[in-house]
C-alpha positions as CSV (number, residue, x, y, z in Angstrom):
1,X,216.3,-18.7,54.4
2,X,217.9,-21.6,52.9
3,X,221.5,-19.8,52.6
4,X,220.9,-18.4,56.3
5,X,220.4,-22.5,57.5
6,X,223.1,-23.7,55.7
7,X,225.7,-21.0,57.1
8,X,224.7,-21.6,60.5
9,X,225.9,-25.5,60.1
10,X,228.8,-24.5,58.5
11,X,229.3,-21.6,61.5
12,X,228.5,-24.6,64.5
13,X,231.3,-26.5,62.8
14,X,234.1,-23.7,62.0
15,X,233.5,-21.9,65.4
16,X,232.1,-23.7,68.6
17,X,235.3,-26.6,68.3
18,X,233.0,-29.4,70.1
19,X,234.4,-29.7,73.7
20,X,234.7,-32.7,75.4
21,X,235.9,-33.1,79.1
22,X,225.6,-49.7,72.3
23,X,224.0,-48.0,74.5
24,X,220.4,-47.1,75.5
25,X,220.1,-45.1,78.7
26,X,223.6,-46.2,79.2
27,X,224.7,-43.3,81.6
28,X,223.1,-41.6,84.6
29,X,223.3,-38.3,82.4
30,X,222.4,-39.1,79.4
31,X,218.8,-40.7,80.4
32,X,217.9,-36.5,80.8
33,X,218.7,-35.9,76.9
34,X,216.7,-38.5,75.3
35,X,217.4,-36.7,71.5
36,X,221.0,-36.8,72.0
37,X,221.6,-40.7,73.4
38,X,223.7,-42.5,70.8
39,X,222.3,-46.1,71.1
40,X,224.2,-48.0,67.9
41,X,226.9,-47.7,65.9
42,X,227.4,-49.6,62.2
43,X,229.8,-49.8,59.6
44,X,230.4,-52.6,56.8
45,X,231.1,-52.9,53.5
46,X,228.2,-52.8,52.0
47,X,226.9,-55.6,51.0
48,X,223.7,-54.3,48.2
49,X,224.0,-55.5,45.4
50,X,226.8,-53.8,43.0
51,X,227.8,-51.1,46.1
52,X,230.6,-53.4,47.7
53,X,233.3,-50.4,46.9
54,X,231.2,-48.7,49.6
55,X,230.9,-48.5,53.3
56,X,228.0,-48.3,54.9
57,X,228.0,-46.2,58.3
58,X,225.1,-46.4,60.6
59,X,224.6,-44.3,64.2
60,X,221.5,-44.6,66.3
61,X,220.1,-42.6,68.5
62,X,216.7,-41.3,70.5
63,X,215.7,-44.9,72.1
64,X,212.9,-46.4,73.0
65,X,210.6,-44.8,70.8
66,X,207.0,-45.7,70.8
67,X,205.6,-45.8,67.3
68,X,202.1,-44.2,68.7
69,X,204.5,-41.1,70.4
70,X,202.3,-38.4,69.4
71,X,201.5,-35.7,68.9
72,X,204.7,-34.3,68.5
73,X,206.8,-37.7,67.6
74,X,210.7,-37.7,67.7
75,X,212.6,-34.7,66.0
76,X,216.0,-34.2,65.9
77,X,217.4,-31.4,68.8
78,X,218.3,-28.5,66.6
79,X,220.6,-27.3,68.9
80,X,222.4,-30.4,68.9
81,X,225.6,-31.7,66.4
82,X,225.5,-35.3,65.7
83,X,228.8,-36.7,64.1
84,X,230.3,-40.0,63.1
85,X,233.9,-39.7,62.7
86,X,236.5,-42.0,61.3
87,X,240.2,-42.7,61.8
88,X,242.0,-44.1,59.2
89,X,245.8,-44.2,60.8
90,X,245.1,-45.6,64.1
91,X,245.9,-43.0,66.1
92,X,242.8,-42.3,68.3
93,X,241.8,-38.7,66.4
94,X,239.5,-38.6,64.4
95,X,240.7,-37.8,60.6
96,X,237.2,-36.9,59.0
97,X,234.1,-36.3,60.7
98,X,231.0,-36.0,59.5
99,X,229.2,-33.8,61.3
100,X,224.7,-33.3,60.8
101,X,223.0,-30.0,61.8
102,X,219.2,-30.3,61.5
103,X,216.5,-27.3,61.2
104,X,212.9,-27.2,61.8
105,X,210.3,-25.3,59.5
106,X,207.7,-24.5,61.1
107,X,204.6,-24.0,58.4
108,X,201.5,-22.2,60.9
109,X,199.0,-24.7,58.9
110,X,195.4,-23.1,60.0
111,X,191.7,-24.1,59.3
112,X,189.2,-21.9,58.5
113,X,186.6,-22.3,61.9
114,X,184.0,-19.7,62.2
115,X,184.8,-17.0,60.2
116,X,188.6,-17.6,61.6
117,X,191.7,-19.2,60.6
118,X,193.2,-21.0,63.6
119,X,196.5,-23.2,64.2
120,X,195.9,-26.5,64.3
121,X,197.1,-28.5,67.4
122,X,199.2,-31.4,65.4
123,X,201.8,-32.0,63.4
124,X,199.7,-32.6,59.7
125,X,196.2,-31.9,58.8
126,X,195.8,-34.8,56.1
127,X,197.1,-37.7,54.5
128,X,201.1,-37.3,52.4
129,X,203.7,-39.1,51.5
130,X,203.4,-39.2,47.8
131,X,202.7,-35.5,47.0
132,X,205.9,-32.6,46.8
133,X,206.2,-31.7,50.3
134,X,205.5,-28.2,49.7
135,X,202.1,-28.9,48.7
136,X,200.5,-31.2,51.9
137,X,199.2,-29.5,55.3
138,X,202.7,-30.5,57.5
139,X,203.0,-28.2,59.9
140,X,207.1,-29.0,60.5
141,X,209.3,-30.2,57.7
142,X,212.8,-30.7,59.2
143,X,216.1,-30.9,56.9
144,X,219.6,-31.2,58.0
145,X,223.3,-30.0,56.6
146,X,226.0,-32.1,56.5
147,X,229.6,-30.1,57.4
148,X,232.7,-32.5,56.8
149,X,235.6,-31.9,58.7
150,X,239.6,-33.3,57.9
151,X,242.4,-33.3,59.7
152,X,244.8,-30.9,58.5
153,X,248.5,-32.1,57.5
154,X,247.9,-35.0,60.5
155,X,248.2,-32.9,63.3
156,X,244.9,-33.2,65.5
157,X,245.9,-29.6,67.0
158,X,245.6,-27.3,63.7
159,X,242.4,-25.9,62.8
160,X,240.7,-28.7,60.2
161,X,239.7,-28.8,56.2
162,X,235.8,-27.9,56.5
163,X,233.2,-28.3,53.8
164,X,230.0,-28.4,53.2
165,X,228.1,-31.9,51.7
166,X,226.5,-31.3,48.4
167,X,222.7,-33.2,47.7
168,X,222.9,-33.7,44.3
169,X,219.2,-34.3,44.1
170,X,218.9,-30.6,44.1
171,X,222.1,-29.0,43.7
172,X,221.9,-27.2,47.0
173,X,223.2,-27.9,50.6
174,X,220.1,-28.6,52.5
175,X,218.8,-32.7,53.1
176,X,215.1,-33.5,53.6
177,X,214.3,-35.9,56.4
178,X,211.2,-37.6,56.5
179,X,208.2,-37.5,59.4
180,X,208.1,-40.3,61.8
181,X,205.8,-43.2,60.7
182,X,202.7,-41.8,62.6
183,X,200.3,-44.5,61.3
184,X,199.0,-45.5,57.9
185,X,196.0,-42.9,57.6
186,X,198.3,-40.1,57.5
187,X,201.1,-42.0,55.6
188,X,199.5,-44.5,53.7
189,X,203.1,-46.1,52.1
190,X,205.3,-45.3,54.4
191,X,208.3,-47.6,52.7
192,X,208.1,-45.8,50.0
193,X,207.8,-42.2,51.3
194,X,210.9,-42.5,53.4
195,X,212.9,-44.6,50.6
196,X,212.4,-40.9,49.0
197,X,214.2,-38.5,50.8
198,X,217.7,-41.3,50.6
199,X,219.7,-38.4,48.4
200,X,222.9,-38.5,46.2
201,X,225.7,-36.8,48.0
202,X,228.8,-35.6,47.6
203,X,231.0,-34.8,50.4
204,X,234.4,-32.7,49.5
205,X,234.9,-33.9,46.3
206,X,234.0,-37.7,46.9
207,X,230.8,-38.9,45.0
208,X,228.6,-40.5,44.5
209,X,227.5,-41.2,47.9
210,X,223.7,-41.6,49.5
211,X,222.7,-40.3,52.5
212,X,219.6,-40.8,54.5
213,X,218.3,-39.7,58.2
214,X,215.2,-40.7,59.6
215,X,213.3,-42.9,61.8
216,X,213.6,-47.0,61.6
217,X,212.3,-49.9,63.2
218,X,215.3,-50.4,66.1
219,X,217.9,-53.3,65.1
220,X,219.4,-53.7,68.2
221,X,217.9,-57.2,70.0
222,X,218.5,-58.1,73.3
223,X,216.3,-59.2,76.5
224,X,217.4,-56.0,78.1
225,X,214.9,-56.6,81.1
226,X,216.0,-60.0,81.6
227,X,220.2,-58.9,81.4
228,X,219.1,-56.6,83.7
229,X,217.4,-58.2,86.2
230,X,220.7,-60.1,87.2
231,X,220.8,-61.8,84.3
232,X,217.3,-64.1,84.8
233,X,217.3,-66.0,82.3
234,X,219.4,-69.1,81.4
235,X,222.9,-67.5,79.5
236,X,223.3,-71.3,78.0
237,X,219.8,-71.9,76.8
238,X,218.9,-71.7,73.9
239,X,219.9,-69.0,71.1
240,X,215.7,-68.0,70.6
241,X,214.4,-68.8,74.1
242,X,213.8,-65.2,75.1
243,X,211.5,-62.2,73.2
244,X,213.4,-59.7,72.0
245,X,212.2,-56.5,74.7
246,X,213.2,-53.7,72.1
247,X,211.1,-56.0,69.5
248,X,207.9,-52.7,69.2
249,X,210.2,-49.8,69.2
250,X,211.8,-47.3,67.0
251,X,214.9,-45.5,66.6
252,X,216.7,-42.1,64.3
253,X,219.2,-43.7,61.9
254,X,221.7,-41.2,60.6
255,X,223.2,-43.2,57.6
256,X,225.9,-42.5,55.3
257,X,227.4,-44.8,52.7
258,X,230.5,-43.4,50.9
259,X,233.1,-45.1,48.6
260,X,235.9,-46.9,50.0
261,X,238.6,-44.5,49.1
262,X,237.0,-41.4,50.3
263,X,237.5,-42.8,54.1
264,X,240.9,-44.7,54.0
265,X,244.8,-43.6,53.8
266,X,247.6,-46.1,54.1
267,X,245.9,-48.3,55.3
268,X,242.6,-50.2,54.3
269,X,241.6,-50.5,58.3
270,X,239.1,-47.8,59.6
271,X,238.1,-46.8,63.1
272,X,234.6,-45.1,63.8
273,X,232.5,-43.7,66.8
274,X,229.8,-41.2,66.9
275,X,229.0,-38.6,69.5
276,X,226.3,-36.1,69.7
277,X,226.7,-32.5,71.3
278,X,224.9,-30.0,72.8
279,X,225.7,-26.0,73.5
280,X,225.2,-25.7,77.5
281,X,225.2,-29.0,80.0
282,X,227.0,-27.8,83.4
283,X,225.3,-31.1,84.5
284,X,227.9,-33.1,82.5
285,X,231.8,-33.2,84.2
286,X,234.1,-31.0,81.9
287,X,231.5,-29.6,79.8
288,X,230.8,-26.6,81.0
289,X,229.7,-23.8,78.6
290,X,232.6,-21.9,77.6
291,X,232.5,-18.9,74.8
292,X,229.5,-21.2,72.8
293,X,231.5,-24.1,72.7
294,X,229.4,-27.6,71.9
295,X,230.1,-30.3,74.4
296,X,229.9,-33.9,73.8
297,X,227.3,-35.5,75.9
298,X,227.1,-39.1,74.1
299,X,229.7,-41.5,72.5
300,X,229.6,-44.8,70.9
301,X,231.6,-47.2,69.1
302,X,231.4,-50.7,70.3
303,X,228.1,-51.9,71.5
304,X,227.4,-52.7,75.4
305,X,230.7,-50.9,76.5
306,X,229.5,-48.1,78.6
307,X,226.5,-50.3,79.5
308,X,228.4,-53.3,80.8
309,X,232.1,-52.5,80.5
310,X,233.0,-49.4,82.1
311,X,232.3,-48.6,86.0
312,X,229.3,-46.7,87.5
313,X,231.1,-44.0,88.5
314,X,232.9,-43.6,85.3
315,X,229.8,-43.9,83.0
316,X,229.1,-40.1,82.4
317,X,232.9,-39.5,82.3
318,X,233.3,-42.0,79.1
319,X,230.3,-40.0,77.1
320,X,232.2,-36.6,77.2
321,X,235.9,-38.2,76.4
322,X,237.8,-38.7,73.3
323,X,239.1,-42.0,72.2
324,X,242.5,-40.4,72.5
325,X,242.2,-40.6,76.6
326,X,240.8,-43.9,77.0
327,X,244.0,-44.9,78.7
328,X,241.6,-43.5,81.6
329,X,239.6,-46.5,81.6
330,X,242.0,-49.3,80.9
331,X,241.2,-51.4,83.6
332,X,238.0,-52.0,83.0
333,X,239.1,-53.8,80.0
334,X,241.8,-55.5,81.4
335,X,240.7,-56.1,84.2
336,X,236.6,-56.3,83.8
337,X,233.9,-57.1,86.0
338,X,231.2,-58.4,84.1
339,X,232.9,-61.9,83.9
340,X,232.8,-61.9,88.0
341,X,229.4,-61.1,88.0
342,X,228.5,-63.6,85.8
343,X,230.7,-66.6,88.0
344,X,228.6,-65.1,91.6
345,X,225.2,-65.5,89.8
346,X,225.9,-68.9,88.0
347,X,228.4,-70.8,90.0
348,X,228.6,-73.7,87.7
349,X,230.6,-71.4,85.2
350,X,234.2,-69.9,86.1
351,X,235.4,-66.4,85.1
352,X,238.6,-66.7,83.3
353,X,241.3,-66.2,84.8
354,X,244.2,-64.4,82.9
355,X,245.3,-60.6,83.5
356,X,245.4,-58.1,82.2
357,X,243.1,-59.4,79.5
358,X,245.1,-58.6,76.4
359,X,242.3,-60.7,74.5
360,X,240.0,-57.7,75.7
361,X,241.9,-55.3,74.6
362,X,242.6,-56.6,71.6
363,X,239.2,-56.9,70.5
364,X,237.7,-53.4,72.2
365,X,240.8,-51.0,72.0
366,X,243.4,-52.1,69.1
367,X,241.8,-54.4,66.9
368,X,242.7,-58.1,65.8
369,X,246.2,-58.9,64.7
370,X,245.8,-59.7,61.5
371,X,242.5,-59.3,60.8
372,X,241.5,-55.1,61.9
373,X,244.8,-53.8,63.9
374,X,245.9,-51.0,62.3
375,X,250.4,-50.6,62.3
376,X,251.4,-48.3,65.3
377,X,247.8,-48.3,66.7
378,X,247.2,-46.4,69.4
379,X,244.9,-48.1,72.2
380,X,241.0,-46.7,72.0
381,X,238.0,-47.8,72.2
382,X,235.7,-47.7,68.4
383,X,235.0,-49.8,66.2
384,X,237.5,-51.2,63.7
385,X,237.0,-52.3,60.1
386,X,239.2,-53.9,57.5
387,X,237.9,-52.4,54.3
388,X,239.6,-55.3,51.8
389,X,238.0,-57.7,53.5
390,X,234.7,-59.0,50.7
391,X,231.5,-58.3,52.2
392,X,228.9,-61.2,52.5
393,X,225.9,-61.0,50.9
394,X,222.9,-61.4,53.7
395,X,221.8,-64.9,53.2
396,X,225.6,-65.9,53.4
397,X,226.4,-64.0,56.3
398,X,226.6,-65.4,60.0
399,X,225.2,-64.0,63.4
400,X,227.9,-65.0,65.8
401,X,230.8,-63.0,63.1
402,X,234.5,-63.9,63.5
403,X,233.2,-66.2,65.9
404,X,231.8,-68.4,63.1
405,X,234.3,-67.5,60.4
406,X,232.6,-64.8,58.9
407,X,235.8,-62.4,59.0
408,X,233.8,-59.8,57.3
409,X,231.2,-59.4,60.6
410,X,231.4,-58.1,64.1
411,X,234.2,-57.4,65.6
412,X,235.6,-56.8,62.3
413,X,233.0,-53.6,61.9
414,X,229.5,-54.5,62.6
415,X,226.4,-55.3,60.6
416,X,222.2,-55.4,61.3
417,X,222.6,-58.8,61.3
418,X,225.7,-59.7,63.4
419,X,224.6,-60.8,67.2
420,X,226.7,-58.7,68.8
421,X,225.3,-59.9,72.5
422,X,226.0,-63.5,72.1
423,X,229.5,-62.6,70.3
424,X,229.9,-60.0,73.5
425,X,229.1,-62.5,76.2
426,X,231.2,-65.1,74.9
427,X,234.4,-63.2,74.1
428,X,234.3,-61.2,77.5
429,X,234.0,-65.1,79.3
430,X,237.1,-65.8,77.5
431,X,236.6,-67.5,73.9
432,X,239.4,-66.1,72.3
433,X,241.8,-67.5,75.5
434,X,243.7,-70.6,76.2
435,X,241.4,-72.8,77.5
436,X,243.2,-73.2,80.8
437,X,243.1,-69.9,81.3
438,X,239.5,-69.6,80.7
439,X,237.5,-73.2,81.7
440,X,234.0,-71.9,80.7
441,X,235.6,-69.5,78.2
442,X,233.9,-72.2,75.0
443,X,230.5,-72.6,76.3
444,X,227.6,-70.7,74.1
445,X,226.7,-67.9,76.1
446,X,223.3,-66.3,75.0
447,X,221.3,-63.7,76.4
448,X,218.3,-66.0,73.9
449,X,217.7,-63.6,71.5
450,X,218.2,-64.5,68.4
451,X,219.7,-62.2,65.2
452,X,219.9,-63.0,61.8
453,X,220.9,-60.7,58.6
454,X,217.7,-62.2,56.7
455,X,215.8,-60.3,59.1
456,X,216.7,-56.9,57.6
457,X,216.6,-55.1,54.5
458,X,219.5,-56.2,51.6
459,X,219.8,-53.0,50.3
460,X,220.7,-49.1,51.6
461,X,219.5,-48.3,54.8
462,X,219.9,-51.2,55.8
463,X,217.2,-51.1,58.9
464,X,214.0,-51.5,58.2
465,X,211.1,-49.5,58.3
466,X,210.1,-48.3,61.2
467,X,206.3,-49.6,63.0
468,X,203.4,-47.2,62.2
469,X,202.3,-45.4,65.6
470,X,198.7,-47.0,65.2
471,X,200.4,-50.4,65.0
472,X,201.8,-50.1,68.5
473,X,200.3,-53.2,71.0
474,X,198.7,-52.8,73.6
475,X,200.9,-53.6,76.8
């Protein structure tokens, strides 16, 4: 069973070549394929102690999860591939991917009831969590491969390298992923349990790394009613004036952390984005089922792009396209509408005004000169991270990033802890501008929700756990 599993990842990989024509809900698409939205993307050094040789790569995705979403919670789709991938020359293609297959068990648990054995109508029949799995009433134990995929001699256009990740828990090819944290009857140490099934990997030759998916309390903060509503609520008030809307919600974290050298080249700068795919969606433009191909439904790289960057009628386009074609949407970067919205709904502030907006561009398509700007980079939109820059520990580090001088948070990668909304707001109204070119471009622009790194776990996964379902408040 285990050998047929595992050769179907490998299969998905080698044969369906995904097609492709911080966001929750960001597209008018994506809001039917709850299991495949990529909300967040990570990746830092990390900063646990003794593991800064390592990067730490995070990707989000199912939003909005209720912790009390019985009875059937939030499983991965297993017809779905879910892939971070990484770009370590700057040239928009992905170099190594790292791509996760997942596979439900289903177990027939019965009761005896009347002289009959009958399925039971949930998910577990008692209490687990410190027991070998095999040996508890859990009606679905899902487990995922993970199929890594290089570019071959650096052409994008040749078949790539392929292999399959090793857990070196067990010596086999198959991950365990925990259940969701369905309240603390049923799991009574739920920290603990899930802390379990993080797993020694090694991925084509490079080890040792850990891997770990399951569900987490959701990282992302913003007052996403409030932003929008029209922005109501005061974007110069204070940093902690509003509650945080996605504060009693959960989230899947696929997480990966890897030593340095296993993901650079030439070059100690990185690129990443994730994407998630799925084998038929004629609902999405240019993935149409062809021969079994996947097609890519989701993308993400920076956060609030697709939400608040790119046009309405372009939203669904950007989910199913490659960084390599981003030229597509150029002028929404460099020449964006968000700042416009903001001047006709607060007068008293001015959009800047300087076109294109090179500083946009630098800081969502290239990277930073001299900071995370790879040589000869090719224009695209993902996240960028210099890897020799020292990680911070957590109580050292500093919400508002490069913003505040910590060159080793958001945009240079991006961290739990790094308030990626404030930094957003700001640098889109023009901080990193000549000031007569952008008048309001150094006032402290806050949607008033606050992050901080101390918030969040100091050590590998990073997120924390996620909120029992019989913890979940009452509206």
């Amino acid at each position: 069973m285990k050998r047929t599993l595992v050769a179907a990842a490998l299969a998905t990989v080698l044969l369906s070549g995904t097609a492709t024509g911080s966001s929750h809900r960001e597209a008018p698409l994506i809001t039917k394929y709850p299991k495949v939205d990529n909300t967040d993307v990570y990746m830092f050094r990390s900063y646990e102690a003794h593991r800064s040789g390592y990067v730490t790569l995070l990707a989000n995705f199912q939003p909005f999860q209720k912790p009390a979403g019985g009875p059937n919670f939030y499983p991965m789709d297993e017809e779905a591939l879910y892939t971070i991938h990484v770009d370590n020359d700057g040239d928009a293609h992905e170099d190594i991917s790292f791509n996760f297959r997942f596979f439900n068990k289903y177990r027939g648990i019965e009761i005896s009831v009347g002289g009959k054995r009958v399925a039971i109508p949930i998910n577990y029949a008692e209490p687990f969590g410190s027991i070998p799995v095999e040996n508890y009433k859990l009606n679905v134990i899902e487990t995922y491969a993970l199929v890594t995929t290089r570019e071959r001699n650096n052409n994008p256009n040749a078949a790539p390298e392929v292999s399959l990740a090793k857990n070196l828990s067990t010596g086999g090819n198959l991950f365990p992923k925990p259940f969701d944290n369905v309240g603390t009857k049923t799991i009574p140490e739920y920290a603990a349990y899930a802390e379990s099934h993080i797993r020694p990997v090694e991925i084509d030759g490079c080890s040792p790394g850990r891997v770990f998916v399951g569900q987490r309390k959701e990282g992302f903060k913003i007052a996403v009613g409030e932003v929008f509503d029209l922005i109501n609520l005061n974007p110069l008030g204070a940093r902690d004036a509003q509650p945080n809307d996605l504060e009693n919600e959960n989230v899947t974290t696929i997480a990966l952390e890897l030593p340095i050298s296993c993901l650079t080249a030439n070059s100690p700068i990185i690129g990443a984005w994730s994407t998630a795919s799925l084998p038929k969606h004629t609902d999405f433009a240019g993935a149409h089922e062809k021969g079994g191909k996947l097609h890519q439904v989701s993308r993400l790289g920076n956060p609030l792009v697709n939400e608040v960057v790119i046009g309405l009628p372009d939203k669904d386009l950007f989910n199913v396209s490659r960084p390599s074609n981003d030229g597509q949407f150029a002028k929404y970067v460099t020449n964006p509408t968000l700042p416009e919205l903001i001047q006709t709904l607060f007068p008293s502030v001015t959009a800047p005004n300087a076109f294109p907006r090179t500083d946009l561009v630098a800081a969502f398509l290239t990277g930073i000169d001299g900071l995370n700007r790879p040589s000869g980079v090719k224009p695209s939109e993902m996240l960028r991270l210099n890897t020799s820059i020292k990680p911070k520990a957590r109580a050292a580090q500093k919400s508002l990033g490069v913003l505040a001088g910590d060159l080793a948070g958001f945009p240079n990668g991006r961290r739990p802890g790094d308030d990626v909304v404030d930094i957003a707001l700001r640098v889109v109204m023009g901080v990193l501008l000549p000031e007569a070119d952008a008048p309001s471009g150094r006032l402290p622009y806050t949607d008033g929700v606050i992050v901080n790194a101390t918030e969040f776990q100091s050590k590998f996964p990073y997120l924390n756990t996620p909120i029992p379902g019989d913890a979940d408040p009452a509206p």
